[in-house]
Every structure is written in C-alpha cells, then in structure tokens.
C-alpha positions as CSV (number, residue, x, y, z in Angstrom):
1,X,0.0,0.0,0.0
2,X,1.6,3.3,-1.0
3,X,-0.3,6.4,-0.2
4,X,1.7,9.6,0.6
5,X,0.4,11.2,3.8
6,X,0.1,14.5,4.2
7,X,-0.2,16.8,7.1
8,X,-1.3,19.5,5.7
9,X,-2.9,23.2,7.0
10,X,-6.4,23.4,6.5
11,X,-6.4,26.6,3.8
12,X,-2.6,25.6,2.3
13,X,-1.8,23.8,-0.9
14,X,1.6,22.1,0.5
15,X,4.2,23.8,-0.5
16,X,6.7,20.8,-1.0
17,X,5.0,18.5,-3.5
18,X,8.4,17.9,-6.3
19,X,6.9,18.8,-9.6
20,X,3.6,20.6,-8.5
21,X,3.8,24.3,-9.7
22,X,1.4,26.2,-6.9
23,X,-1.5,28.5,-8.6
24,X,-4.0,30.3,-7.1
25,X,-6.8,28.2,-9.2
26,X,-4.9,25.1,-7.7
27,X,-4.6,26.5,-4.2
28,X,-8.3,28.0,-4.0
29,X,-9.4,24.1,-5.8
30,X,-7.7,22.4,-2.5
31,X,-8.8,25.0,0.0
32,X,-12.3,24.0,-0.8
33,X,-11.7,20.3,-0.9
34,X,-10.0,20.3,2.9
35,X,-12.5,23.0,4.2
36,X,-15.8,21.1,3.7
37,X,-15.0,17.4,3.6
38,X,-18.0,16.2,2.0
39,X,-16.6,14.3,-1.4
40,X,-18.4,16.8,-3.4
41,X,-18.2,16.4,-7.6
42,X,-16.2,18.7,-9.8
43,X,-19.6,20.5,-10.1
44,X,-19.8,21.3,-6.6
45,X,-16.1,22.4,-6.4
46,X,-16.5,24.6,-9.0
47,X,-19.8,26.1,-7.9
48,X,-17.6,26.8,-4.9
49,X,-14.3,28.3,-6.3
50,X,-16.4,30.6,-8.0
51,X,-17.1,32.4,-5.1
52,X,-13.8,33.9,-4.8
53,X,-12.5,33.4,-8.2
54,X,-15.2,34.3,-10.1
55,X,-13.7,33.5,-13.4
56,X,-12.8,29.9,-13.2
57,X,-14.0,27.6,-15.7
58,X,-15.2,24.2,-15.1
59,X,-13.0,23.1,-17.3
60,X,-9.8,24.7,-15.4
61,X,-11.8,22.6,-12.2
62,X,-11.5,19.7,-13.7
63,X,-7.4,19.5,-14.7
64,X,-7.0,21.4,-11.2
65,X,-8.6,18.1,-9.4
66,X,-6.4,15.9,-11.9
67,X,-3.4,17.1,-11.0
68,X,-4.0,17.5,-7.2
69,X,-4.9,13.2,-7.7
70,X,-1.8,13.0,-9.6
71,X,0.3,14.3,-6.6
72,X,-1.7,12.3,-4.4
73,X,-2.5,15.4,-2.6
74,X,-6.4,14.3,-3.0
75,X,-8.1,11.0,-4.3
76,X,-10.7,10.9,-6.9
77,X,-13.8,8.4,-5.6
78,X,-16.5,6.5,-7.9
79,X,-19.4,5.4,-7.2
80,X,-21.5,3.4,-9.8
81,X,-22.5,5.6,-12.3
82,X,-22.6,8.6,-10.8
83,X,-19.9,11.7,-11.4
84,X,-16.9,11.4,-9.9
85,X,-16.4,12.9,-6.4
86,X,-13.1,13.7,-4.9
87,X,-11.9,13.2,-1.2
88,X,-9.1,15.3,0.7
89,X,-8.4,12.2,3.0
90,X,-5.3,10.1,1.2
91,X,-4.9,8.3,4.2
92,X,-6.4,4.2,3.6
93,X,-10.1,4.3,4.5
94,X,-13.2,2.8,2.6
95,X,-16.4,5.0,2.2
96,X,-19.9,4.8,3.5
97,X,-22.9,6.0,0.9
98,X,-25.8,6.6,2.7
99,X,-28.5,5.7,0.4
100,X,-31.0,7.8,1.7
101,X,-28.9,11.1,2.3
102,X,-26.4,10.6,-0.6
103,X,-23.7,11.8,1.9
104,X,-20.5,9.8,1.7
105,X,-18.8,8.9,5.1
106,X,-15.2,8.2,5.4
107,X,-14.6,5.4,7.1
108,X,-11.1,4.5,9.0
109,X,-10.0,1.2,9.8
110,X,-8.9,0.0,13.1
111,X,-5.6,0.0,14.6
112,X,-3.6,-3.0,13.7
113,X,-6.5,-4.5,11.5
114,X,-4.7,-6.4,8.4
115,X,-7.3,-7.0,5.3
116,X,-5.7,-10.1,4.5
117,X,-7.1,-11.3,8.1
118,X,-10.4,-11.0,6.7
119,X,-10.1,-11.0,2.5
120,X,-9.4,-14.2,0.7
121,X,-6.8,-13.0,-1.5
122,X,-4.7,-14.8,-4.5
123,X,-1.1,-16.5,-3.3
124,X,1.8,-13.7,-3.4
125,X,-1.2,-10.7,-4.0
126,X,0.4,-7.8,-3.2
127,X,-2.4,-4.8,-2.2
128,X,-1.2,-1.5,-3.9
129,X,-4.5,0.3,-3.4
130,X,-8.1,0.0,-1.5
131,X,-11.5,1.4,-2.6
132,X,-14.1,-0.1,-0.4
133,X,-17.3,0.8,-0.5
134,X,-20.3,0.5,1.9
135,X,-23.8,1.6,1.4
136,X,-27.3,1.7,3.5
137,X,-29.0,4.3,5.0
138,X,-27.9,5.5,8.6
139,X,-30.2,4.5,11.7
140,X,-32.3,7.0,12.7
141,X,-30.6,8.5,15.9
C-alpha cells in the first residue's frame, strides 16, 4: 500500500510536493476540498471556487482536481455511475454511501487490523491500493 500522507494546513496547498507548480486556481481548488469534507463532484467544487474566483472555468476545475490526484494530494472516488467525487483524506479508508442522504462517510480502519485477516486474496497478492465501498441508510438517531 503506497499512499503519501500528508499533514497539511487546513487553507494551504503544501508547498513541498516535487513537480507541482502552486496557482491560485490550484490552491483555492484544494482549499475547498480540505475546508468542507463532504466528497463533493467537480460540479460542486467549481460552484464553490467561484465564489472567490469568479472567473474559473469548469474546465480549469477539472485539470486542477487531476493534478491534485496525480500528486496524491487528494483522491478521486467513484461510485456506480454517478460523477466522480473527490476526497481530501489520502490516508487508507473505505467509504460509507448513505442511500438515503447521498452523503458519503469516510470510514477508518482499526488500529492494527490487516485486510488479508479477513479477505481471501490470491497467493503472493500484493495490495497496492483500496477502494471499499459501503452503502445503506444511517439509523435513525
């Protein structure tokens, strides 16, 4: 499993990522992503971004997410067929789609908790990356 983790400020594009070039399209993109953590979809983002950069395309969104998932500084989530969303948290962690909401939940795994415990994986399989995904609906509190 090889995920670069990041600890990263809130508001701040990390300033030592070799080969990212720092814009203010790219920084206000990842400001948004870490400041409301709800995997929204390039739609959202930009609907977001606009609000203090007034000018940004979608289009300008979009390669702004795909190179923030190329430098691993975000990851880019699918579910079914709907659009893409894309998730601040690079650490390993599945998701949980609440059907009834359509919020998507982050979910961590336990301390010291090994998938091949639990996963009946090929001879010699060598996990390089994890999407798991959960859904249902939420008990009612």
């Amino acid at each position: 499993m090889n995920h670069r983790l990041h600890d990263r400020a809130a508001n701040s594009l990390p300033e030592a990522c070799p080969g990212l070039r720092m814009t203010p399209q790219r920084q206000e993109v990842y400001r948004v992503l870490m400041g409301r953590r709800d995997h929204p979809t390039a739609n959202e983002v930009h609907s977001r971004v606009k609000k203090r950069l007034p000018n940004i395309s979608l289009a300008t969104v979009y390669n702004c997410l795909e190179t923030l998932v190329d430098h691993g500084l975000i990851r880019q989530v699918n579910f079914e067929r709907e659009s893409s969303r894309y998730c601040p948290n690079v650490k390993e962690h599945g998701h949980f789609h609440d059907a009834a909401s359509g919020a998507i939940h982050d979910i961590e795994f336990k301390p010291g908790v090994n998938l091949s415990d639990f996963l009946d994986l090929p001879p010699g399989a060598v996990i390089e990356d994890i999407e798991i995904t959960l859904r249902g609906k939420l008990a009612a509190s």
